[in-house]
ROTOR-786014 format. One line per 2 residues: number of its first residue (from 1); their letters; for each residue x, y, z of N, C-alpha, C. Coordinates in pm, whole numbers, plus 50000, padded with zeros to 5 digits. Atoms other than C-alpha are relative to their C-alpha. Layout:
// ROTOR-786014
NUM	a	X,Y,Z,X,Y,Z,X,Y,Z | ...
//
This chain:
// ROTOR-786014
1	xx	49882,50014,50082,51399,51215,51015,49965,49912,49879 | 50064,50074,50137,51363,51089,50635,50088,49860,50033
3	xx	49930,50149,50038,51482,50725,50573,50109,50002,49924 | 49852,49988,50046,51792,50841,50335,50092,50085,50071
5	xx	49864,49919,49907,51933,51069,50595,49987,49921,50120 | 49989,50107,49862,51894,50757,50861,50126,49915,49904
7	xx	49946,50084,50039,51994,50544,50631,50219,50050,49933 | 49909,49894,50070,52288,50806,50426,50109,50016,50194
9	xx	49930,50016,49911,52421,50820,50856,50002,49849,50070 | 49944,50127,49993,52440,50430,50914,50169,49977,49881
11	xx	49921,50066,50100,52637,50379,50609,50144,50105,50053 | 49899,49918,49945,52872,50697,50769,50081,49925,50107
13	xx	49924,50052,49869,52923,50558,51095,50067,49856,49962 | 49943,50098,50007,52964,50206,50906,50173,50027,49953
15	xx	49959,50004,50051,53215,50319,50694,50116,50132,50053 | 49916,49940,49917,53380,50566,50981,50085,49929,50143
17	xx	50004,50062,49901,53407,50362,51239,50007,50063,50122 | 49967,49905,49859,53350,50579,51516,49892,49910,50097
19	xx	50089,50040,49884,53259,50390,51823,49932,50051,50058 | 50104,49928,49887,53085,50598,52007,49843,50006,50013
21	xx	50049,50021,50057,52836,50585,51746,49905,49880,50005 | 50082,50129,50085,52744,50242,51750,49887,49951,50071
23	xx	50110,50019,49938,52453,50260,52014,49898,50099,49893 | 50067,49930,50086,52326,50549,51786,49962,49891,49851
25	xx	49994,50119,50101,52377,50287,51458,49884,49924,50017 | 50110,50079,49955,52175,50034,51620,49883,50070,50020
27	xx	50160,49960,49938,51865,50254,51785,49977,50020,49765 | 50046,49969,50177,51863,50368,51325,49940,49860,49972
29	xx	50060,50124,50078,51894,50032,51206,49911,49901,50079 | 50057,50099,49940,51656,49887,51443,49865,50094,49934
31	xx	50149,49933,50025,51359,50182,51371,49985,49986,49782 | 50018,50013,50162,51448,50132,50971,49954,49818,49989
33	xx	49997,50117,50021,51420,49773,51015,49773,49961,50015 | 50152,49952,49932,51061,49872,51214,49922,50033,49846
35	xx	50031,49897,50115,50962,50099,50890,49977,49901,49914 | 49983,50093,50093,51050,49815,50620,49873,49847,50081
37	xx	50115,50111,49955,50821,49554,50844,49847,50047,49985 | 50129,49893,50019,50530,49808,50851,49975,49995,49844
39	xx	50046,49988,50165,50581,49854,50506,49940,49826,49978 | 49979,50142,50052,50633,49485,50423,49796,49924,50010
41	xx	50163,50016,49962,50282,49416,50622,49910,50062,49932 | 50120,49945,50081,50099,49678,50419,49965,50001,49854
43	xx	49982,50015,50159,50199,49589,50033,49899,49836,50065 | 50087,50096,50003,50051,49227,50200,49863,50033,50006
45	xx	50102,49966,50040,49782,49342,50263,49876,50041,49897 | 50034,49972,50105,49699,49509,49973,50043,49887,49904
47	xx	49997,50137,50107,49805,49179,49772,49898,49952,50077 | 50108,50106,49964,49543,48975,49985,49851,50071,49943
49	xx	50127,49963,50033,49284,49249,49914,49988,50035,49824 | 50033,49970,50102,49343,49286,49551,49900,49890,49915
51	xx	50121,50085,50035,49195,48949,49480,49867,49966,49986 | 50144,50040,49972,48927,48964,49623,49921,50140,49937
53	xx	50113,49948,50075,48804,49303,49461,50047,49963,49864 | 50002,49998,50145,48915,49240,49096,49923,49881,49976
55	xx	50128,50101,49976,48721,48897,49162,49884,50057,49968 | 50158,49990,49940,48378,49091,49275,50026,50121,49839
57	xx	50020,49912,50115,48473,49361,48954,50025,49910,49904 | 50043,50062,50088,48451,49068,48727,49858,49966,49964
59	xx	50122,50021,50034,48158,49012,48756,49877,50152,50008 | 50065,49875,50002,48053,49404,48732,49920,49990,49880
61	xx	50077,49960,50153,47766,49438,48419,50024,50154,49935 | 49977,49794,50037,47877,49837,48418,50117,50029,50101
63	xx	49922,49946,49841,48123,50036,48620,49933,50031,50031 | 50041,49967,49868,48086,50107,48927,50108,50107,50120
65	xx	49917,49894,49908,48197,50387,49224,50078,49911,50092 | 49895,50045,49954,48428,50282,49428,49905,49918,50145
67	xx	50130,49977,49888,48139,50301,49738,49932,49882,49942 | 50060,50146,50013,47954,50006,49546,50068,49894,49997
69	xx	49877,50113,49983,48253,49811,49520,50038,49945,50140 | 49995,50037,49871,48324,49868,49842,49930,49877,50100
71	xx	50136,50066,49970,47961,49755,49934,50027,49819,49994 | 49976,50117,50029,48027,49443,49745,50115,49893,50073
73	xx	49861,50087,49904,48374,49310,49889,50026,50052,50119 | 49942,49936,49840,48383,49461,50253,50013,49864,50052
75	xx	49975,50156,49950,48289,49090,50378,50118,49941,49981 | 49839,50070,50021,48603,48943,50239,50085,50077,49988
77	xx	49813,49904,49982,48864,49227,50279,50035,49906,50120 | 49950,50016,49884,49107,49153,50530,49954,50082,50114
79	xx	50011,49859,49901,49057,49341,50862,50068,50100,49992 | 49912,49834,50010,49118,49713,50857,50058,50018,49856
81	xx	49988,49974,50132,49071,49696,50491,49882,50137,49987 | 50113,49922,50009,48891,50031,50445,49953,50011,49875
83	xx	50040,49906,50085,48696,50201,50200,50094,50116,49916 | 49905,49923,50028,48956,50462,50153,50139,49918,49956
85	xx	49923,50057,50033,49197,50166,50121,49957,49974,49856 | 50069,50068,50135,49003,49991,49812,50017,50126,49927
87	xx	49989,49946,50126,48983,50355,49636,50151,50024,50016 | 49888,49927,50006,49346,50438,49711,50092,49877,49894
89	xx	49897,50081,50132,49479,50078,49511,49886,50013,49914 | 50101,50011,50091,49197,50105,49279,50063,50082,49911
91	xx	49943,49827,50098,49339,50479,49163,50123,49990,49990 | 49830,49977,50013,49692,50419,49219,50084,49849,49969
93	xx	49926,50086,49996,49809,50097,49270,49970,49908,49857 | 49989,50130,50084,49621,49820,49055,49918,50113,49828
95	xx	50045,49889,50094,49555,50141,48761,50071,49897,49847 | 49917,50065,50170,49743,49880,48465,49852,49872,50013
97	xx	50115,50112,50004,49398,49642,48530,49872,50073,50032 | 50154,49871,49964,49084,49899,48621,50046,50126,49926
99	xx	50027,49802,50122,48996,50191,48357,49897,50084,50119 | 50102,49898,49946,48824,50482,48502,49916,50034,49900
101	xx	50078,49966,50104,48535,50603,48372,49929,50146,50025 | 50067,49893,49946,48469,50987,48421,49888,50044,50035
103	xx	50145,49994,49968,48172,51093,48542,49992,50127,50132 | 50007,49943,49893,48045,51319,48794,50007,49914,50146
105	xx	49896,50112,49914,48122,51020,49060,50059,49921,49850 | 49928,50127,50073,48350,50818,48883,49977,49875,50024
107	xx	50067,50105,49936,48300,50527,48826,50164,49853,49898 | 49906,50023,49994,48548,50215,48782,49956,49794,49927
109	xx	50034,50130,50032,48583,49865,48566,50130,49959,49962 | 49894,50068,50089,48837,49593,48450,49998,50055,49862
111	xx	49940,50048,50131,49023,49645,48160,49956,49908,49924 | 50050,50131,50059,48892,49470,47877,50141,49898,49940
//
């Protein structure tokens, strides 16, 4: 079930008041509450690990693939910081501070 049709039937039952409902209510707003902590934990994450690679890509002399970056900051990620994590904020998330640089691998540097 999506999160606006959980959320789109809380705000029903709030705003119906049908008792019958309100064990249903609760099991929602307890698994949305679940969802938003999950989330909450994984934007940290990705703030603890952004430091530490835009750190190790300061001191890049050239870009670099994502795979040497990796190389470089795996030691100080957090745990269950992958590889696939680092290129996924690299490309998406922290994209207003790292230029790409096309290539047959791409390859990846700070913004000057």
């Amino acid at each position: 079930m999506k999160k606006s049709t959980m959320k789109s039937l809380v705000n029903y039952i709030d705003t119906h008041a049908i008792a019958e409902l309100a064990d249903v209510r609760a099991e929602i707003v307890a698994e949305l509450a679940k969802d938003e902590a999950k989330a909450q934990a994984n934007r940290d994450l990705y703030a603890e690990a952004h430091d530490v690679v835009i750190e190790a890509m300061s001191h890049l002399t050239a870009p670099a693939p994502v795979s040497e970056i990796y190389e470089e900051v795996a030691e100080n990620l957090p745990e269950g910081f992958s590889k696939g994590k680092v290129q996924y904020a690299i490309t998406r998330l922290w994209t207003d501070e790292i230029v790409k640089v096309e290539g047959k691998v791409n390859a990846y540097a700070l913004k000057a």
